[in-house]
C-alpha positions in Angstrom: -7.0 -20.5 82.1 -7.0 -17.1 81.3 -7.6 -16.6 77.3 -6.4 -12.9 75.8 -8.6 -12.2 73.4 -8.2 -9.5 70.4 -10.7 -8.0 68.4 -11.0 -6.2 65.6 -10.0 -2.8 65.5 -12.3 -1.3 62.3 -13.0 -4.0 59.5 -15.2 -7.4 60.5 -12.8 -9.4 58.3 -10.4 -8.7 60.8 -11.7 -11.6 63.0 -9.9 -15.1 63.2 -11.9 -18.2 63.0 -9.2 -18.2 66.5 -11.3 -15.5 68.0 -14.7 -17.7 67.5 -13.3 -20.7 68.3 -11.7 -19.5 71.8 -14.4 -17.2 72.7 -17.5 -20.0 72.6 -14.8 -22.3 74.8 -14.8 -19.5 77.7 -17.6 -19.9 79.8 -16.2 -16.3 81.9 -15.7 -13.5 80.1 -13.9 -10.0 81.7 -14.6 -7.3 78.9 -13.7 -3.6 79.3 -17.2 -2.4 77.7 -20.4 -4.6 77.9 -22.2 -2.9 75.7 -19.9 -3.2 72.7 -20.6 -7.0 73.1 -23.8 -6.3 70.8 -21.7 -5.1 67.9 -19.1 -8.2 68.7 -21.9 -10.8 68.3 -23.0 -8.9 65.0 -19.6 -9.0 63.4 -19.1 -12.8 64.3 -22.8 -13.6 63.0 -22.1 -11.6 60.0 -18.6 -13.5 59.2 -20.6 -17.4 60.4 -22.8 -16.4 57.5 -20.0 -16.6 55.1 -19.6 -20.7 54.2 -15.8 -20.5 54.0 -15.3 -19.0 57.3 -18.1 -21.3 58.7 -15.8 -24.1 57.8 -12.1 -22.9 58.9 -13.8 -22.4 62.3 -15.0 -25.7 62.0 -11.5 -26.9 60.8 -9.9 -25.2 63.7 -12.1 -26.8 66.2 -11.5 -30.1 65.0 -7.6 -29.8 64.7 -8.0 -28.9 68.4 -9.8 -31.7 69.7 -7.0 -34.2 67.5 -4.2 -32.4 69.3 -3.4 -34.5 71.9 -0.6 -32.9 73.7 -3.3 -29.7 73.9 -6.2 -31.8 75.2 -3.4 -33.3 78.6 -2.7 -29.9 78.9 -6.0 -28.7 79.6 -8.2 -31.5 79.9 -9.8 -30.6 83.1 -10.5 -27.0 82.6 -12.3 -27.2 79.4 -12.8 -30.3 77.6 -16.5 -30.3 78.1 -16.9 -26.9 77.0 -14.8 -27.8 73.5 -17.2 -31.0 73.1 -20.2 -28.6 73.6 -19.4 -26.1 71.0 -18.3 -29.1 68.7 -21.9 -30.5 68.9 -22.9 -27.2 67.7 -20.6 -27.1 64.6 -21.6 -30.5 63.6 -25.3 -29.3 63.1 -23.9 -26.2 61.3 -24.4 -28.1 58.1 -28.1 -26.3 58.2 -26.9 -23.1 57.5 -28.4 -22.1 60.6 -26.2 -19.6 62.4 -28.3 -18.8 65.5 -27.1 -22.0 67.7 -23.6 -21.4 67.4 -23.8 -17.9 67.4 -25.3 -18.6 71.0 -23.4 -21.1 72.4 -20.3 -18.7 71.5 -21.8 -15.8 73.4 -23.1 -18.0 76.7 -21.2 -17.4 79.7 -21.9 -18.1 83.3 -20.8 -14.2 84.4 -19.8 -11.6 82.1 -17.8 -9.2 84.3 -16.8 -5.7 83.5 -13.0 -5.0 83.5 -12.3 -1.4 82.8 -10.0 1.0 84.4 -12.4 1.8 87.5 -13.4 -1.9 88.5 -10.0 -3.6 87.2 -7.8 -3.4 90.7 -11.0 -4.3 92.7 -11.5 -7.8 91.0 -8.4 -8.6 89.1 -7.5 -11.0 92.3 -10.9 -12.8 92.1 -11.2 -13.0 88.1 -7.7 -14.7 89.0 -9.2 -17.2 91.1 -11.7 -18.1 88.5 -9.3 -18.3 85.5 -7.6 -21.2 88.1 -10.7 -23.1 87.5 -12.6 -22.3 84.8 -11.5 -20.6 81.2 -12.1 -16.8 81.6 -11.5 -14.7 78.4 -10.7 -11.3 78.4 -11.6 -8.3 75.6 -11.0 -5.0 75.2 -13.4 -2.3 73.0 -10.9 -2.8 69.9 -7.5 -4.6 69.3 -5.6 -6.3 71.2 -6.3 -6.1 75.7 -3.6 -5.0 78.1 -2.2 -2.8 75.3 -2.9 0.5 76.7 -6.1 -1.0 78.4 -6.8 -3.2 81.3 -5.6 -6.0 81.7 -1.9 -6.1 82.7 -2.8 -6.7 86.6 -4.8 -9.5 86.0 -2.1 -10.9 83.7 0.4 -10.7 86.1 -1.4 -12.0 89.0 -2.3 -15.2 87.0 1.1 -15.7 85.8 1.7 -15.8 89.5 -0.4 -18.3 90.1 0.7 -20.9 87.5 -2.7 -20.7 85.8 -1.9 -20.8 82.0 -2.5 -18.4 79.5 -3.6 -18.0 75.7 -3.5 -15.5 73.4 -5.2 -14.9 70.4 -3.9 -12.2 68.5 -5.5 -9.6 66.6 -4.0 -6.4 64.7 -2.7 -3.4 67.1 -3.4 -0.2 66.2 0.2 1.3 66.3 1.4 -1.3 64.5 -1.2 -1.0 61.4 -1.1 2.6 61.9 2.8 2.7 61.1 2.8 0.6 58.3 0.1 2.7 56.5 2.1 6.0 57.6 5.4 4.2 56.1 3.3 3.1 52.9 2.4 6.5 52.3 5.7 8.2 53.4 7.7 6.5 50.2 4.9 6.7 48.1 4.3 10.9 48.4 7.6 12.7 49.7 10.7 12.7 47.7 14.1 12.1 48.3 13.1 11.0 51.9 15.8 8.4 53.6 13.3 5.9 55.6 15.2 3.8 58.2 13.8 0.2 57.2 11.1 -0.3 60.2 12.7 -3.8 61.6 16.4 -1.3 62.1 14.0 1.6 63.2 13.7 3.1 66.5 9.7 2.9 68.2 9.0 4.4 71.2 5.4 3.9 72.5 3.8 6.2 74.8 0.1 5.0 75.2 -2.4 7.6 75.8 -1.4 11.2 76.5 -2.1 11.9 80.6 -5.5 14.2 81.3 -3.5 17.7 81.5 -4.3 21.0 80.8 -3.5 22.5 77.4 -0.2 23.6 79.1 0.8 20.9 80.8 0.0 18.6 77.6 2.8 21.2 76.1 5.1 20.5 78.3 4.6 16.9 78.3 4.9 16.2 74.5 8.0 19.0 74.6 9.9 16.4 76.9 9.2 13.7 74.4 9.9 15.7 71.2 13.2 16.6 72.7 14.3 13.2 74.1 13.4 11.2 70.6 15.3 14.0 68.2 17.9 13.4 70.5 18.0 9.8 70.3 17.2 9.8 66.1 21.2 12.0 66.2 22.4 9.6 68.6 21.5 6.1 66.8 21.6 7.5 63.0 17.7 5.8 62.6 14.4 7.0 62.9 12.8 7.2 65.7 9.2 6.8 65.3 6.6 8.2 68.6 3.3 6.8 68.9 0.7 7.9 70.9 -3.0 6.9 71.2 -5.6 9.9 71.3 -8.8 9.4 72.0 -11.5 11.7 70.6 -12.3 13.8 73.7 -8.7 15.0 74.3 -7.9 15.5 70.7 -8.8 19.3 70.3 -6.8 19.8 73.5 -4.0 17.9 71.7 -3.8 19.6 68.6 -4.2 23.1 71.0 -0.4 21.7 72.8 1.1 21.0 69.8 0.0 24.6 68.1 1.6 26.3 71.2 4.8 24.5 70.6 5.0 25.3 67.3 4.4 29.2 68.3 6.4 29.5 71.9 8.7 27.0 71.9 9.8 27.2 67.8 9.4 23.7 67.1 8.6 22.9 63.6 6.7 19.8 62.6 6.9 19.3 58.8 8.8 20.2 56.0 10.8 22.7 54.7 8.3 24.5 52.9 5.5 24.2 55.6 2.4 21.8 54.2 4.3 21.0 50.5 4.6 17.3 51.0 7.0 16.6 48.1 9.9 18.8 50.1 12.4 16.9 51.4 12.5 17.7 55.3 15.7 19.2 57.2 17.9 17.1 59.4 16.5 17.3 63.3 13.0 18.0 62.1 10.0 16.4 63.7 7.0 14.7 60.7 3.3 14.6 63.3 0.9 12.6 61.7 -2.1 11.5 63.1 -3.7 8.6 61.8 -7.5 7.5 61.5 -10.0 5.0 60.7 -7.2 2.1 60.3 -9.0 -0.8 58.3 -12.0 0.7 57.4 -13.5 2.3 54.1 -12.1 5.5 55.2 -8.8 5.1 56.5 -6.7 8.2 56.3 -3.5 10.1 57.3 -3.2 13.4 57.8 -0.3 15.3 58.2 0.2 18.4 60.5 -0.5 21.2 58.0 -3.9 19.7 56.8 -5.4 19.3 60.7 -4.3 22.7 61.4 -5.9 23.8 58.2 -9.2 22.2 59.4 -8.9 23.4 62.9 -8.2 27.2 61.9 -11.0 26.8 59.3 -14.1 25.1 61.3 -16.7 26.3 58.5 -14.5 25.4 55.5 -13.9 22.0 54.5 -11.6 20.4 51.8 -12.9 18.1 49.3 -12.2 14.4 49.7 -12.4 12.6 46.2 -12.7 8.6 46.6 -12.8 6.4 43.5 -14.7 3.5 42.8 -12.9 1.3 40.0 -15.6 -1.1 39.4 -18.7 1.1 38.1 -15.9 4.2 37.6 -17.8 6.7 39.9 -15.6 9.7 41.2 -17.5 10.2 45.1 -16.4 13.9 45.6 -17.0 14.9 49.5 -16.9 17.3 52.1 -14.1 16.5 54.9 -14.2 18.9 58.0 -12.8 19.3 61.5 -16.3 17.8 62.2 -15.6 15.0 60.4 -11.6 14.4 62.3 -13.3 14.4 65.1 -14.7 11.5 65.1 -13.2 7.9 66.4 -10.0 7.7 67.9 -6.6 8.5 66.8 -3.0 7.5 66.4 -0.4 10.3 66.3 3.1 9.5 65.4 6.2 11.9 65.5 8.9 10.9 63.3 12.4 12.2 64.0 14.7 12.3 61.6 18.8 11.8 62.3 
């Protein structure tokens, strides 16, 4: 059996008593960066702590075990596993989180699946997942998604092994509901298709180009999507994922676009957010953070303000309604830098 397993992609309370569950029944695990398996095992000791989530894990275990038609189905691939970790959960009444927390992380081979190993051993990680119950885990979010993954998929679907998933949130998806969210609630007069009628197009990661050829390549896409945003009276909404060392080379394609090619990403009135924009315009947003403390959006005026301006900073003001404290800090080019990005183009019809 081959279990898909997604994890969170910035707060802890993102993981699903699913995710625990699942991950202490593989006894193989294919993860794209080993070392991130540290700061796994510290989110799921930190959410075991918490009683209540102690106990839906618990709960989700047991509901498991009474389902009969999913112990036939996989009887001989895992049942001991299951019965293992359920000895552990029935001596969780301690409040002791240490034996769970290790029996979830013990495997008989961790095995690292990134995009430099992944076509050498998807065909054997295949042949184990036929006998035994492999998981597989990405950095962040959701695996195959733009990361490895989609070989060994395929190859097991081949072989009739089954497959599980266990969801977790995807990082285009969040990041175009907070971009919608803020959209409605800071430009006026702006016609939003609804996002289930709405057009997406995603693109994945941006290929390892040159400044120019990254110009070219986001031209093709800016073209085809206005295009298609005439041609199906929606929106059309691009995503791309940008990771933080090919970000500066990003926002360097997208400022020669605006200056040789004429392109204009914004509105009317470049950077005033409450103009409405003209018909065939492309909105660039690039959004950060997503789920954590400091999740933000920033539109294309504000990073080219912070790229133009590398020893100026804007002030940030965060608000804390409990004690009533106004935080007022610095927010730099620095500071966008950091962590991994989604950019969306919207094109309006």
């Amino acid at each position: 059996m081959l279990v898909v397993l997604g994890t969170p992609i910035g707060s802890s309370m993102d993981l699903t008593p699913e995710f625990v569950v699942w991950l202490g029944i593989c006894n193989y695990l294919a993860v794209e960066n080993p070392k991130k398996l540290a700061e796994l095992k510290s989110i799921v000791e930190k959410r075991l702590s918490d009683k209540k989530f102690a106990a839906m894990c618990e709960e989700f275990l047991g509901n498991f075990l009474n389902n009969k038609a999913t112990a036939r189905k996989h009887r001989d691939v895992f049942v001991n596993r299951v019965f293992e970790l359920q000895r552990v959960f029935d001596n969780f009444s301690t409040g002791e989180v240490t034996p769970v927390l290790e029996k979830v992380f013990t495997f008989n081979k961790i095995f690292t699946f990134n995009d430099f190993t992944e076509k050498k051993i998807y065909k054997y990680l295949a042949k184990i997942a036929s006998n035994n119950i492999l998981g597989l885990i990405s950095s962040a979010g959701m695996p195959i998604i733009s990361d490895p993954g989609w070989l060994l998929l395929q190859e097991v679907v081949k072989s009739g092994v089954s497959v599980e998933v266990v969801y977790s949130k995807v990082a285009f998806e969040e990041a175009l509901i907070k971009l919608i969210e803020f959209l409605e609630s800071r430009v006026q007069g702006l016609m939003l298709t609804p996002l289930p009628e709405a057009v997406l197009v995603f693109a994945g990661f941006p290929p390892k180009k040159a400044v120019k050829g990254l110009k070219n390549y986001f031209k093709g896409w800016f073209e085809f999507i206005a295009e298609m945003a005439i041609e199906v009276e929606k929106n059309v909404y691009l995503v791309f994922y940008i990771s933080r060392y090919s970000l500066k080379k990003v926002v360097e394609a997208l400022l020669e676009l605006e200056r040789e090619d004429g392109f204009v990403f914004g509105y009317e009135k470049m950077g005033d957010i409450n103009e409405e924009p003209s018909t065939g315009k492309l909105l660039l947003f690039f959004v950060k953070e997503l789920t954590k403390i400091h999740e933000k959006i920033l539109d294309w005026e504000l990073v080219k303000r912070l790229l133009y301006s590398k020893l100026e900073s804007f002030q940030e003001v965060e608000s804390n309604a409990r004690n009533k404290q106004i935080t007022i800090r610095q927010f730099s080019w620095e500071d966008f830098e950091r962590g991994e990005h989604v950019l969306i183009a919207v094109a309006l019809p």
